[in-house]
C-alpha positions as CSV (number, residue, x, y, z in Angstrom):
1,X,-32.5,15.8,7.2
2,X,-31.3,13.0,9.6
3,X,-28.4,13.4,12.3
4,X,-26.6,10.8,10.1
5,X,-26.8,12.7,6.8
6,X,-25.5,15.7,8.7
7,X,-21.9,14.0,9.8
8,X,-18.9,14.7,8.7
9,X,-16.0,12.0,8.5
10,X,-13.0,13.6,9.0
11,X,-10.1,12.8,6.3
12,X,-6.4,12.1,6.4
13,X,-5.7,16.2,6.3
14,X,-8.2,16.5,8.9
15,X,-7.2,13.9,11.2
16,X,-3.3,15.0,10.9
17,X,-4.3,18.6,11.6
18,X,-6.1,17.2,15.0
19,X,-3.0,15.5,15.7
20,X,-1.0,18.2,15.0
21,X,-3.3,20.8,17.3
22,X,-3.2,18.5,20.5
23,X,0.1,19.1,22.5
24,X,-0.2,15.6,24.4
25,X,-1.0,14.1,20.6
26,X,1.6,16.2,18.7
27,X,4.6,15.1,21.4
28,X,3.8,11.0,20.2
29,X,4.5,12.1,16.9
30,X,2.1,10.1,15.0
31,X,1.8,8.9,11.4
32,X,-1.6,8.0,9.5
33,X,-1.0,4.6,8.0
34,X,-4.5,4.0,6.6
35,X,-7.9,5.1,7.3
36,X,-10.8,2.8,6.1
37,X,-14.3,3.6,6.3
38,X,-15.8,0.9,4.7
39,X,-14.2,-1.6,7.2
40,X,-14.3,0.7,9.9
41,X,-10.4,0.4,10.6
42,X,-7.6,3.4,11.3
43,X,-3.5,2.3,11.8
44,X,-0.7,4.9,13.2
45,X,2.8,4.6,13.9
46,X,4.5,5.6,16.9
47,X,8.0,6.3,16.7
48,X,10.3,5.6,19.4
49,X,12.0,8.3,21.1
50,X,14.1,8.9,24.1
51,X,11.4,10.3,26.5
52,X,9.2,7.0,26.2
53,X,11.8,4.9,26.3
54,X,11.3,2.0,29.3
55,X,14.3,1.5,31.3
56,X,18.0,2.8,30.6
57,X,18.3,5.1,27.5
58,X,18.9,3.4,24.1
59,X,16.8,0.6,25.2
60,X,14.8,0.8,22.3
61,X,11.7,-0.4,24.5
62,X,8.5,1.5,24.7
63,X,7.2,2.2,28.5
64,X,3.6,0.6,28.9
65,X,2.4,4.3,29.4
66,X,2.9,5.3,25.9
67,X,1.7,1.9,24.9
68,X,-1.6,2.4,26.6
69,X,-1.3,6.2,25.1
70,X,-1.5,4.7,21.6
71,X,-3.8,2.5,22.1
72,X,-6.7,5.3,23.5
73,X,-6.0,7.5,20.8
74,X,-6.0,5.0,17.6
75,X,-9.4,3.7,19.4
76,X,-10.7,7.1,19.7
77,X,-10.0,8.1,16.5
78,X,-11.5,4.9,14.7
79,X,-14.6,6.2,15.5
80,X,-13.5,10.1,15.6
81,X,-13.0,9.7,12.1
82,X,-16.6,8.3,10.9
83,X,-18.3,11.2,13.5
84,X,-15.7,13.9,12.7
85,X,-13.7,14.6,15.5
86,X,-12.1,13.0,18.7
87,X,-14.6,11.4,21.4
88,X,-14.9,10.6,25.1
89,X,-13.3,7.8,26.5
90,X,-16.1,5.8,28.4
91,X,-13.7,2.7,29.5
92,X,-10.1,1.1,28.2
93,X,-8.9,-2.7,29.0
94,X,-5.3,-3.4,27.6
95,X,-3.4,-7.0,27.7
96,X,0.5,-6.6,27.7
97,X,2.0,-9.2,26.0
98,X,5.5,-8.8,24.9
99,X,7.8,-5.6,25.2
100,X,7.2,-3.1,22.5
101,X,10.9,-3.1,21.0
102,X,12.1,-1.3,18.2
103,X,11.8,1.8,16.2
104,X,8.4,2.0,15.8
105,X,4.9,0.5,17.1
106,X,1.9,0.1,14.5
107,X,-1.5,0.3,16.0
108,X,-4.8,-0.8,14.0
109,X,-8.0,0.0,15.4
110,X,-11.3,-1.4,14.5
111,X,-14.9,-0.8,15.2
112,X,-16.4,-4.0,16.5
113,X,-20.0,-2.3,17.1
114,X,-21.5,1.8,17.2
115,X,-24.2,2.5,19.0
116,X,-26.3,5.7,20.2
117,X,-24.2,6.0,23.5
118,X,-21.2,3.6,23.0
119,X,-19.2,2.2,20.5
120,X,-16.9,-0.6,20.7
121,X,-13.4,-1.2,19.6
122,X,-10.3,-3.5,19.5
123,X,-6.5,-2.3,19.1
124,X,-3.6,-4.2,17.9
125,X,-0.4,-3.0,18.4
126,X,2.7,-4.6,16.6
127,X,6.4,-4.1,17.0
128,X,8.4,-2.8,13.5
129,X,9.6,-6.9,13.2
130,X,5.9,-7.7,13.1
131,X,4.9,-9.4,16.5
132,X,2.1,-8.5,19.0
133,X,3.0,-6.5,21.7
134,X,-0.4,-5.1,23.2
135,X,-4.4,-5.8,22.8
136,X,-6.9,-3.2,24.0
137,X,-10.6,-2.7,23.9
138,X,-12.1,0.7,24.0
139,X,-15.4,1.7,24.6
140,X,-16.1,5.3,23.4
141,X,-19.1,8.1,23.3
142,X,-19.5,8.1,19.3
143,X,-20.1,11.8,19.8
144,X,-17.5,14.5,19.0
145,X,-16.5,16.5,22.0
């Protein structure tokens, strides 16, 4: 049997109950949106809270920390879930480009190109009214671990 017949793609349960295990994951409070395998493509929320808040409290204004946060683990997990699990982070470029206001932040992650050793991908990440706040580009070891 090949190495590819033998993955397993991990599902909605099992990609909650990741997020759910990891204390640094669990404490962003993420939401599965929509996981697409056929287009390669995962979204999560972020909700705002006090403790990533930029600035004075009630700002309603993401820090660029929790941004950049979002943006590794939506990458990661666009290809964690066609392996089976999370992955290495190999390198991570992100372009600001508005604040991130609001009550939530929606990240979509898709695979631009998998390889043996590296695979590539691109994050969006809106604010709840629907603008662009942030661009990043991952590259990731497609291997769980």
């Amino acid at each position: 049997m090949s190495e590819a017949a033998t993955v397993k793609r991990l599902d909605r349960a099992g990609l909650e109950a990741i997020f759910e295990r990891s204390t640094f994951i669990r404490a962003m409070r993420l939401e599965v949106l929509a996981m697409d395998y056929d287009k390669e493509e995962l979204s999560v929320r972020m909700p705002i809270r006090p403790e990533i808040e930029r600035g004075a409290p009630g700002s309603r204004q993401f820090h660029g920390g929790a941004i950049a946060a979002l943006i590794d683990v939506v990458g990661d997990f666009a290809i964690g879930m066609m392996v089976g699990g999370g992955v290495p982070t190999m390198n991570l470029r992100i372009d600001y480009l508005r604040p991130g206001l609001g009550d939530w932040l929606d990240a979509t992650a898709v695979v631009r190109k998998t390889g043996r050793t590296a695979a590539v991908v691109d994050i969006d990440v809106f604010s709840a009214d629907r603008k662009l706040v942030a661009v990043g580009r991952g590259t990731y070891v497609p291997v769980t671990g």
